[in-house]
C-alpha positions as CSV (number, residue, x, y, z in Angstrom):
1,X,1.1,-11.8,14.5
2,X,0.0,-9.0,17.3
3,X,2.0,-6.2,15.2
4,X,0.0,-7.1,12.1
5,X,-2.9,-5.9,13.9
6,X,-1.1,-2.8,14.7
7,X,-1.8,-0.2,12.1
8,X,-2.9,-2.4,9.0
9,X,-4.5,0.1,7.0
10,X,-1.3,2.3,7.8
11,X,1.2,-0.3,7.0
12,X,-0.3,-1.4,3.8
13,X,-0.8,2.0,2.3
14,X,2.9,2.4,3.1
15,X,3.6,-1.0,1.4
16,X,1.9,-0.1,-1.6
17,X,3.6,3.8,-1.9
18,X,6.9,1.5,-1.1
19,X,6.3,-1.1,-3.8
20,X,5.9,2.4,-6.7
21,X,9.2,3.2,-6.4
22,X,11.0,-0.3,-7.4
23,X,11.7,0.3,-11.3
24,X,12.2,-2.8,-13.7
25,X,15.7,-4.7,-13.6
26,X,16.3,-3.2,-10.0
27,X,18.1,-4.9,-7.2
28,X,17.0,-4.6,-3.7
29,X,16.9,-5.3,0.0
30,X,14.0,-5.9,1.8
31,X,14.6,-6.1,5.5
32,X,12.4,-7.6,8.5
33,X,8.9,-6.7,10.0
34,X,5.5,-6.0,9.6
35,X,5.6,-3.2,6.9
36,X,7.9,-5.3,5.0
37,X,5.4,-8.0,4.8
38,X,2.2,-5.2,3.2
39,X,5.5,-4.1,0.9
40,X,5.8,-7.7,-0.5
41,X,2.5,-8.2,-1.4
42,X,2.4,-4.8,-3.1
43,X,5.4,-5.9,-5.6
44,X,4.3,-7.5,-8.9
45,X,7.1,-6.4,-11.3
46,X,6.3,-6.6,-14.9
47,X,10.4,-6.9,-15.5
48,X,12.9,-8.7,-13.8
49,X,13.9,-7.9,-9.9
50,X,16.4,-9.3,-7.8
51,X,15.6,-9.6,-3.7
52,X,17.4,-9.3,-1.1
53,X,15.7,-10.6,2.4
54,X,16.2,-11.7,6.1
55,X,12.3,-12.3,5.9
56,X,11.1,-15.8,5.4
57,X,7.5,-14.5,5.0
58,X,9.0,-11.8,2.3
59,X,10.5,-15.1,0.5
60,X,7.5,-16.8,1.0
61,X,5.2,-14.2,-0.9
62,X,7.9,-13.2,-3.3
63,X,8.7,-17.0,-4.2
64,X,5.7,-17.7,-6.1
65,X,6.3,-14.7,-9.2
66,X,8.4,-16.4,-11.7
67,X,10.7,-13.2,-12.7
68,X,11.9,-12.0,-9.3
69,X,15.2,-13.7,-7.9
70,X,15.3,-13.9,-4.2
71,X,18.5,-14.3,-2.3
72,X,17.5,-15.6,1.6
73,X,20.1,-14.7,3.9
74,X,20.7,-17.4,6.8
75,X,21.6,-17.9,10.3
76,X,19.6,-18.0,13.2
77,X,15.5,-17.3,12.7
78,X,13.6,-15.2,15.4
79,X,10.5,-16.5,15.7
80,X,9.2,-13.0,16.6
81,X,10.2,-11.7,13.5
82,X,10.3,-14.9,11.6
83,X,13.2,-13.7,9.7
84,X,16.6,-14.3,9.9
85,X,19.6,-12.5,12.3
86,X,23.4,-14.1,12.4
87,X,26.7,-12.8,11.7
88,X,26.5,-15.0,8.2
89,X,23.4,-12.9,6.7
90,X,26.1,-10.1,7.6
91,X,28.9,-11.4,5.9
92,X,26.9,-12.0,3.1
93,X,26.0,-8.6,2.4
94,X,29.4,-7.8,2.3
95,X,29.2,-9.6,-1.4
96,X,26.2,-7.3,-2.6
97,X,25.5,-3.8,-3.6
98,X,21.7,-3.0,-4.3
99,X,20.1,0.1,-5.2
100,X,17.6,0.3,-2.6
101,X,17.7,-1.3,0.6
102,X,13.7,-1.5,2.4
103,X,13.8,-1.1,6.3
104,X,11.3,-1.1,9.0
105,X,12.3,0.2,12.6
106,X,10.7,0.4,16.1
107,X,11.4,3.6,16.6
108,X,12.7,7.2,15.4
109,X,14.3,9.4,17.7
110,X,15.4,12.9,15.8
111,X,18.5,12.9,18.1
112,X,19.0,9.8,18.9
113,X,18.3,8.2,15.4
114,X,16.9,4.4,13.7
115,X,16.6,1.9,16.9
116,X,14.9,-2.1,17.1
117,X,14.2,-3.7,19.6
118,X,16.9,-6.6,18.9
119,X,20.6,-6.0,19.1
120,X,21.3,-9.0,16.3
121,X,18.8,-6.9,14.2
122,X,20.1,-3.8,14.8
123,X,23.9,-5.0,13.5
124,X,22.3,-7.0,10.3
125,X,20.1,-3.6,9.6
126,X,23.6,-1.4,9.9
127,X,24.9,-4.2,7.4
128,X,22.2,-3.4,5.0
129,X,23.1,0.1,5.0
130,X,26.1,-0.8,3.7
131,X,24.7,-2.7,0.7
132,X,22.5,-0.3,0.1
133,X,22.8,2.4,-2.4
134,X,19.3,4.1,-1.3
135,X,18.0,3.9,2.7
136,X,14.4,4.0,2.6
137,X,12.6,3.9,6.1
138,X,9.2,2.2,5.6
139,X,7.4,3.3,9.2
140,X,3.9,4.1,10.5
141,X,3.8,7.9,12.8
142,X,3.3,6.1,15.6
143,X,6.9,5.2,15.7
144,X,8.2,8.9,15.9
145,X,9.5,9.8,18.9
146,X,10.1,6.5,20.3
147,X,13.7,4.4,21.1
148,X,13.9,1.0,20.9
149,X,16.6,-0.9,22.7
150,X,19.5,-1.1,20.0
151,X,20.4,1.4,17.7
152,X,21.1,0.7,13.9
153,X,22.0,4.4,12.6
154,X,21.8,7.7,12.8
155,X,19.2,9.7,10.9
156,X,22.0,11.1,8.3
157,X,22.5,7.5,7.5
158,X,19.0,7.5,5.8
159,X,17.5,8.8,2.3
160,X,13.9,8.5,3.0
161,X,11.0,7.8,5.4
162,X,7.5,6.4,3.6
163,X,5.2,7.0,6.8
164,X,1.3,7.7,7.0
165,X,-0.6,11.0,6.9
166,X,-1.0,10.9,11.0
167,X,2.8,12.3,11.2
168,X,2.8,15.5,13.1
169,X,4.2,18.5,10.4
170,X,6.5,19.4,12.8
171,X,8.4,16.1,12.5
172,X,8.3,16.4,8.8
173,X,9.5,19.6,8.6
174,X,12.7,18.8,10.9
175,X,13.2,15.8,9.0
176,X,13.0,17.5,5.2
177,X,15.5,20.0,6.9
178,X,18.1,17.3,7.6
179,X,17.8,16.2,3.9
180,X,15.8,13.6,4.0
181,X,13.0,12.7,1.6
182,X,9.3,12.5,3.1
183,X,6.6,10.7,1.8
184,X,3.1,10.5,2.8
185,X,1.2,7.5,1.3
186,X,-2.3,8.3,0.7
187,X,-4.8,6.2,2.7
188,X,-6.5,3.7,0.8
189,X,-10.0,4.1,2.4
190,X,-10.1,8.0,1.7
191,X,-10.7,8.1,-1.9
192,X,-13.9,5.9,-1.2
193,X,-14.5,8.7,1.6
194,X,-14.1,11.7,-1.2
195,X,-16.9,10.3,-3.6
């Protein structure tokens, strides 16, 4: 897709910092986009994991390792997105508590908060929350500073942004003030760079 293009050494560096933080036997939620896609192909757990996803192409990666159980949620597929939005994936959720729930988001706006592009989206996201034990933003800088068209949550409904070393310091300082966890995922050309 176009927003593949967009970033790809930033979005799978994120994916891969993303995928170190899953520990054996854990149950998690991995929600729709780009990011979420590099994140999947990251995660090769040597115990058993249970998944969570609106994302057929997160299904479609995960579906081929033998010790990860994936629940699809269902209802209507965006073919944008090629994952799933509907007010059954939200019921759904309302069965499930995970200890990490994996989100992607068009933008972050310090005041204003989490926002996509897709009001559908943005209620399944907020739904997640709610399953969620841990809200982990996976997001690439470029994304700071910008609102998308509906908003999922606020920033104090978060736990921790996974972003790429082009954030300004600024934004990471405001954020870590607010309590929530920062983490820069190392770009994967630089150690070649550093020899």
């Amino acid at each position: 897709s176009e927003k593949e293009k967009l970033n790809p050494e930033e979005k799978q560096a994120i994916g891969k910092a993303a995928a170190t933080i899953i520990i054996p036997d854990d149950s998690i939620i991995i929600a729709s986009g780009t990011t979420m896609f590099f994140l999947a192909r990251e995660i090769k757990p040597s115990d058993h994991l249970t998944v969570i996803t609106s994302s057929i192409n997160v299904t479609s990666i995960l579906a081929r390792q033998h010790n990860i159980d994936i629940i699809q949620l269902g209802g209507l597929v965006r073919n944008s997105s090629v994952s799933v939005v509907s007010e059954y994936a939200v019921k759904m959720l309302e069965n499930f508590s995970c200890s990490k729930l994996f989100i992607g988001v068009d933008g972050i706006d310090p005041n204003y908060g989490l926002t996509t592009t897709n009001l559908l989206e943005a209620s399944l996201n907020r739904a997640m929350i709610q399953a969620a034990q841990k809200t982990i933003v996976l997001t690439d800088s470029s994304k700071f500073g910008r609102r998308g068209f509906g908003k999922i949550c606020g920033l104090e409904a978060i736990d921790q942004i996974i972003t790429d070393d082009k954030v300004s310091p600024l934004i990471v300082k405001d954020l870590e003030e607010r309590g929530i966890e920062i983490t820069i995922a190392p770009q994967l050309h630089k150690t070649q760079d550093s020899i």
